[in-house]
Each structure stands twice: as C-alpha cells, then as structure tokens.
C-alpha positions as CSV (number, residue, x, y, z in Angstrom):
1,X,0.0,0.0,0.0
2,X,2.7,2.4,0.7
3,X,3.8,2.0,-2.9
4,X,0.8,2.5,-4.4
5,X,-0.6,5.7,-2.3
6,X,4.0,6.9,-2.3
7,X,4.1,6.5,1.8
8,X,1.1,8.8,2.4
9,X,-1.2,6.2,4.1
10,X,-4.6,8.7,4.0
11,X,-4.9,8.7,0.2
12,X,-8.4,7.8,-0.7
13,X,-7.6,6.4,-3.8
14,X,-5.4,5.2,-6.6
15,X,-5.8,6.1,-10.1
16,X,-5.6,3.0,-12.5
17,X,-2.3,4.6,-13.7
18,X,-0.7,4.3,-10.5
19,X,-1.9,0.8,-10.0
20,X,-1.1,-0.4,-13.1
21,X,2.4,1.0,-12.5
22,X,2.9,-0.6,-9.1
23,X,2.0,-3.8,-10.2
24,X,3.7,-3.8,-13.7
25,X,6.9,-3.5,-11.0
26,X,5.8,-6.0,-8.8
27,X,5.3,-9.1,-11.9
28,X,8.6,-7.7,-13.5
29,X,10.2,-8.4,-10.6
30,X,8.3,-11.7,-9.8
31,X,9.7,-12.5,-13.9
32,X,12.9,-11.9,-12.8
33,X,13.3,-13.9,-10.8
34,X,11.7,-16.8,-11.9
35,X,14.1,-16.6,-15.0
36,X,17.2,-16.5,-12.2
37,X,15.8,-19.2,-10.5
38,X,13.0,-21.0,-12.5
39,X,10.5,-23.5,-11.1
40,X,10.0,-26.6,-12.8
41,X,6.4,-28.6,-12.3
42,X,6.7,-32.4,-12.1
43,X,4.5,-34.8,-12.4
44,X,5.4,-38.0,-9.9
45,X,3.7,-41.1,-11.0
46,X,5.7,-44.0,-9.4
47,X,7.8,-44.7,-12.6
48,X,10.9,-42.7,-11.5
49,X,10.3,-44.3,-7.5
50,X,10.5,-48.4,-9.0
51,X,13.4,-47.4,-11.8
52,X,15.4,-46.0,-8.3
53,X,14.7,-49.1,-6.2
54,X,15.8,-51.4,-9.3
55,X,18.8,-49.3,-9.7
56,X,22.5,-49.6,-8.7
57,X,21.7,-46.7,-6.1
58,X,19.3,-48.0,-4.5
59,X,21.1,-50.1,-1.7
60,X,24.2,-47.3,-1.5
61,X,21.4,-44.9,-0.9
62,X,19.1,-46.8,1.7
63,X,22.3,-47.8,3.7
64,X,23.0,-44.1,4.4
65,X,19.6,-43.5,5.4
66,X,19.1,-46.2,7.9
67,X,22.9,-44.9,9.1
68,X,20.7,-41.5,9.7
69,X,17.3,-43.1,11.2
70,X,17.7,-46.6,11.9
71,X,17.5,-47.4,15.7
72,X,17.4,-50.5,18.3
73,X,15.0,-49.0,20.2
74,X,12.9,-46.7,17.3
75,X,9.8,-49.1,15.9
76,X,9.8,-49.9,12.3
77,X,7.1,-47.4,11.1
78,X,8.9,-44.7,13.0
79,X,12.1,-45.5,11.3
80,X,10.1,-45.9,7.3
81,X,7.9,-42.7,8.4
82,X,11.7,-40.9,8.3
83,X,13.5,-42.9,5.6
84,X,11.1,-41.8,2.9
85,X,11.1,-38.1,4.3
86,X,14.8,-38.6,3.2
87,X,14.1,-39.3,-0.4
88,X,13.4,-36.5,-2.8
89,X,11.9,-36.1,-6.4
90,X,15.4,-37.3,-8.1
91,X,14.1,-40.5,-6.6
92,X,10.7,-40.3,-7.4
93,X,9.5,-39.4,-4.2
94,X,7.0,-35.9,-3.6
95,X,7.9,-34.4,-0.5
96,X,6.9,-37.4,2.5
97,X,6.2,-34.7,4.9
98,X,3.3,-32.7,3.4
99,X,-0.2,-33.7,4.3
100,X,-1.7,-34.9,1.9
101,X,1.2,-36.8,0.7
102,X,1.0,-38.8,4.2
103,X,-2.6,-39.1,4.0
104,X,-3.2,-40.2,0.9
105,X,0.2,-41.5,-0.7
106,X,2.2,-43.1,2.6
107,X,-0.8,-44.4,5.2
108,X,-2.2,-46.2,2.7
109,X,1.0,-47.5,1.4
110,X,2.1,-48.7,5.2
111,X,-1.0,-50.1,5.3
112,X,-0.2,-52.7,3.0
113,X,2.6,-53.8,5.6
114,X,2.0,-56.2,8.2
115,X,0.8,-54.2,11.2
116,X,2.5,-56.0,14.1
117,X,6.0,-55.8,12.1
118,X,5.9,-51.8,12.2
119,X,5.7,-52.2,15.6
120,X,8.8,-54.1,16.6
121,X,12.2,-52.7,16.5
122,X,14.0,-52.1,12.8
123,X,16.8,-54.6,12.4
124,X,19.0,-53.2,9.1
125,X,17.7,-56.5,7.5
126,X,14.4,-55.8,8.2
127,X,14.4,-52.2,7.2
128,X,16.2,-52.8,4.0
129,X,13.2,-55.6,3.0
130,X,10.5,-53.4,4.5
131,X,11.3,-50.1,2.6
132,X,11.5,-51.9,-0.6
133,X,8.1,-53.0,-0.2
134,X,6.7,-49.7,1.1
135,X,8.5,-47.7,-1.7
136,X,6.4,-50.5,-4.4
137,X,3.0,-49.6,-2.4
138,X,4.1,-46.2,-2.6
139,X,4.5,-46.4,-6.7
140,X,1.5,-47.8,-6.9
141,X,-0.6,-45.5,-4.6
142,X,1.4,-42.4,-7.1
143,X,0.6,-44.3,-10.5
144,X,-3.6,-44.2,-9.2
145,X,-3.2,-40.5,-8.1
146,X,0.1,-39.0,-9.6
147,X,1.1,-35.5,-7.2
148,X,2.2,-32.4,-8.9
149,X,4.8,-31.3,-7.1
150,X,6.7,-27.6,-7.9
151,X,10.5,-28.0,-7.5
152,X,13.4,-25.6,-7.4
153,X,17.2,-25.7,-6.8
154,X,19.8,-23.3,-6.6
155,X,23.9,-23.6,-5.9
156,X,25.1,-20.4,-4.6
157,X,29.0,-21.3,-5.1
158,X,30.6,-17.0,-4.9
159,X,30.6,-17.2,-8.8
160,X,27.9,-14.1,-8.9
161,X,30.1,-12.5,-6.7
162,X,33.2,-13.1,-8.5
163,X,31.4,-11.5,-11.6
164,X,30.4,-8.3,-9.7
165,X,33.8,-7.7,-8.2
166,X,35.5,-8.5,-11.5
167,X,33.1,-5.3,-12.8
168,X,34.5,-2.1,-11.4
169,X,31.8,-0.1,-13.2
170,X,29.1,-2.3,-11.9
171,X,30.3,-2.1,-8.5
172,X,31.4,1.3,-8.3
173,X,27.3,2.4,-9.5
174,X,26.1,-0.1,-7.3
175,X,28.1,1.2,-4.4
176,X,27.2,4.8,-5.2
177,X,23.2,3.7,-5.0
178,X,23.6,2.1,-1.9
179,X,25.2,5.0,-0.4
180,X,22.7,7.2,-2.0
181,X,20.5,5.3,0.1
182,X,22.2,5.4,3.4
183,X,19.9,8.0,5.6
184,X,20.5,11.4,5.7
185,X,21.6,11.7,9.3
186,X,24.3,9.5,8.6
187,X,25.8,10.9,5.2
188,X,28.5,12.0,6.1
189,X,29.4,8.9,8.5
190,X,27.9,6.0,8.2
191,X,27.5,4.1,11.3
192,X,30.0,0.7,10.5
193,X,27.7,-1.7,12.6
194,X,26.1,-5.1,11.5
195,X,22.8,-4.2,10.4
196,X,23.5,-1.0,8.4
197,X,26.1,-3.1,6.3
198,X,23.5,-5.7,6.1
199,X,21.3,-3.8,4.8
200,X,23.1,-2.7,2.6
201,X,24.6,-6.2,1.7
202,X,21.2,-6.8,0.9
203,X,20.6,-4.0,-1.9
204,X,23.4,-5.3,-3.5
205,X,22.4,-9.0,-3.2
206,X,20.3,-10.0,-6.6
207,X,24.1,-8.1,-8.3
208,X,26.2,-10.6,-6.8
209,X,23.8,-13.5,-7.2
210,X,22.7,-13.7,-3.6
211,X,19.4,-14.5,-1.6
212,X,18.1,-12.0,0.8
213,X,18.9,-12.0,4.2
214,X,16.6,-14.4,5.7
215,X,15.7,-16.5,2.8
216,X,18.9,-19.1,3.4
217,X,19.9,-19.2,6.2
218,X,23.2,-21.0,5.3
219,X,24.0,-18.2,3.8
220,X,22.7,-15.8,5.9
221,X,25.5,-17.4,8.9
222,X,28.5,-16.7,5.7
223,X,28.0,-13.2,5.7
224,X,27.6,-13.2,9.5
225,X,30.8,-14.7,9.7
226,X,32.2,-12.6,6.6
227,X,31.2,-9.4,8.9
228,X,33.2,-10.6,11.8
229,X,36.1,-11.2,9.5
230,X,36.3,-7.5,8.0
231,X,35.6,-6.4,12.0
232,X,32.4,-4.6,11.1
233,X,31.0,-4.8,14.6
234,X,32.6,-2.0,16.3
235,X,29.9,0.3,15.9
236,X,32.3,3.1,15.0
237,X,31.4,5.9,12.0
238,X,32.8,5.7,8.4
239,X,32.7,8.4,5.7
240,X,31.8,7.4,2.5
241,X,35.5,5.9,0.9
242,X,35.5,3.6,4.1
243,X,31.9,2.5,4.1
244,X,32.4,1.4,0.1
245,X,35.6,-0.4,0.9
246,X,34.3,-2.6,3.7
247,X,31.2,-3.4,1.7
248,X,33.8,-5.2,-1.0
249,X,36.0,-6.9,1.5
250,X,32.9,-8.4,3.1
251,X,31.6,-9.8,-0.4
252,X,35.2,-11.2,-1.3
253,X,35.1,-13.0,2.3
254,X,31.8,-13.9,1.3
255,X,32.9,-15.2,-2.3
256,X,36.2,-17.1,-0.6
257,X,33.8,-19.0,1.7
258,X,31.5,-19.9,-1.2
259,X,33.8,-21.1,-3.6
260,X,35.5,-23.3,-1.3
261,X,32.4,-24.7,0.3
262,X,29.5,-24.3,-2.2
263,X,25.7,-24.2,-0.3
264,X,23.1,-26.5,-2.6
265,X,19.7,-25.6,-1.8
266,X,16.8,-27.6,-3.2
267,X,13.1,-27.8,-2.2
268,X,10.1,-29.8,-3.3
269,X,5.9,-28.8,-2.9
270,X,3.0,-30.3,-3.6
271,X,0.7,-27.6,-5.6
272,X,-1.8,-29.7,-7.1
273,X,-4.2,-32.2,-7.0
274,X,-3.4,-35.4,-8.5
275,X,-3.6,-35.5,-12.5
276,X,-4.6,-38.4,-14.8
277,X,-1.7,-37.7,-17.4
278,X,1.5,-39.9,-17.3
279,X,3.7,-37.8,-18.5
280,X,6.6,-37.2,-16.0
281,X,6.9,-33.1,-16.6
282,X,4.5,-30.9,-18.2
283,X,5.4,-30.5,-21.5
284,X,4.7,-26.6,-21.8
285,X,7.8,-25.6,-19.5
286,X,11.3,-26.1,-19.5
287,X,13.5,-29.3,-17.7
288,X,15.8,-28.0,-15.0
289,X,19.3,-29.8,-15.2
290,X,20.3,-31.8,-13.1
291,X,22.7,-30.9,-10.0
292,X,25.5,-32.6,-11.0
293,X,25.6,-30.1,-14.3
C-alpha cells in the first residue's frame, strides 16, 4: 500500500495509472526472478520411484539413510515414516512430509505392511526388505493418483560475486546507489555496525547473485561470519570511501567462503491435486538440469 498511495497512508484512492504502474513492477520483478531461479512442475507417478529401487543406487542410498534413522529402540514405522522423508523427487519421491502426501500416498502405502512388524524394532535387514516393499506400495498408490509437485534448486557457489567484483563499473554504480540510500543523518558517517552493512549487503544481493537476508539461512551465517572477518561490529562511524571499501571486503570474504564450500539448496511442494496424465513433466515448461551439471 505504501507504494501505491507513495508513503502517504490517507490517500483515498489510486488512479488506474498508478496501480497499473505498481503492479507492472511488482510481476517484472516476480519474472525476474523466476528466470534466475525458475521452477519446474513435475509430475510423480511412481515410474521414476520403481526405476530408483531397481537401480545400482538403490542399496548405497538406503544404507546411508538407515545410518541416519535406523535405531534399536525406534519401531519400524517410525524409522520408514523418516526414511522416505529422506528421499526426494530425483528419486521419485514428492515431499513425505506434506499432508496430503501422508494421508493419501504413505498411510495407505504402510497399510499394506504387516501391522505387528511396524511395531517391533528395525533390524538393518528388516528395514532394508521393509522399505523396498513400502516404496512399491508407494509407486503404486502415485501411478492411481500421480502428485504435482513444484521443484526448485539453486547452488550459490561465490561465482555471482566473482562476476560483480571483476566489474568495477558495476560495483562502483552499485556502491554509489547504496550510499545514496544510506539515511541522511548519517551521510557524512555512516554508522559501521552489522545491520546498516547488512542492509546494505542486501541491496546489492540479486548483483552478486545472492538470496536476501533471511531467505537461506546457510548463507545468511557466511555473511555473518564474513562481517566478523572485515571487524564490522565495532559500531564506530565511516565516511563514504571507508563504508564502500568494507562493503567489497565483506563480499570477497563472502565469495572465498562460497567457492570453497558451495551451499546446494533444493526444495520440493506439492501444488496440485493429482492429474490423470502420465507424463513425468509438463510438457509446456522447460527441464531443469540436473545438480550434478
């Protein structure tokens, strides 16, 4: 609201110029990112679940999940309940812990178990013969009702940053906008604690190929630590040359840290009813590659 009536919260109105502006901006913006980080829709009908659990991967995979949730003491449905919560959709899987995945994908596939068995403890052998068994019920409960499931993934790895510091034009205009927008109060010396420089951070963040603050928090605690590094806690003042110059040494920290130990962030959601189709993706939008590309 404060963009359509410009801050002054007792406008009566807004003329269909001004709304059409405002929200022109606001699906630009939504396009942009969508084409930085695009979704892809996939339909999961069980065929991609059975080709994993006849693969090579299969028993690799299961071993390291029942390493994760497998228990003396934990009952067999508690430990299957979490073992399929470990498998994503590059196994086949929709995301185990939404609701009406549960309801209507999982119960009904443990039903088909025998209901004293889930009961007792999960032996490795057991689990291992178990899951394979739930996983088939599971296929067959997604080839009835298939689950359209919205997935995105994104590898923030320092390369934006790399780009932006390798542009002295770019970053010199983008530092000069993010001064501009430093308050008035504090033009002359900008306070050089945490939050002003993360806010600032942030303004330059899409630039350098990064999510907000708050959005990741695995990256959120690398530019936490990459403020510590450059000292910016002191809460002293810093004239403009100063205030630029900190900015940059906290994104090269930040692009050090990423290029060494690159954060791969992925994340599955169901957004549809089930569909009758068997195709495996929508054919009207484009295939994402796959993480190892």
């Amino acid at each position: 609201m404060s963009e359509f009536t410009h801050g002054h919260g007792n406008q009566e109105g807004v003329s269909r110029a001004e709304f059409q502006g405002v929200l022109s901006d606001i699906l630009l913006g939504m396009a942009a990112g969508l084409k930085k980080d695009p979704i892809v829709i996939l339909r999961i009908d069980g065929e991609d679940l059975r080709d994993f659990v006849s693969s090579p991967r299969y028993e690799p995979a299961v071993a390291a999940i029942f390493s994760q949730v497998g228990s003396e003491d934990a009952p067999l449905r508690q430990c299957l309940l979490a073992a399929v919560q470990q498998l994503g959709v590059d196994h086949g899987m929709p995301p185990a812990a939404d609701p009406w995945v549960v309801e209507n994908v999982v119960e009904p596939a443990l039903q088909q178990l025998s209901a004293d068995e889930l009961e007792q403890p999960a032996s490795r052998d057991v689990f291992f013969e178990q899951l394979k068994k739930l996983l088939g019920s599971v296929a067959e409960q997604l080839q009835e009702r298939h689950v359209i499931v919205a997935h995105t993934e994104n590898t923030f790895d320092g390369s934006g940053v790399r780009r932006l510091l390798g542009n002295k034009f770019e970053l010199d205009k983008l530092l000069d906008s993010v001064w501009r927008d430093v308050p008035a109060e504090h033009k002359k010396k900008a306070p050089k604690d945490k939050e002003h420089l993360r806010v600032a951070l942030d303004k330059m963040a899409d630039a350098a190929s990064l999510p907000p603050h708050g959005a990741v928090a695995q990256v959120d605690a690398v530019v936490d630590e990459a403020l510590k590094v450059a000292d910016a806690g002191d809460g002293k003042a810093v004239q403009e040359g100063e205030f630029k110059k900190l900015l940059t040494e906290v994104l090269g920290a930040v692009m050090l840290r990423l290029s060494g130990e690159p954060i791969f962030i992925s994340t599955s959601t169901v957004v549809h009813e089930p569909l009758s189709s068997s195709s495996a993706l929508l054919p009207s939008l484009a295939v994402a590659s796959p993480p190892s590309e």
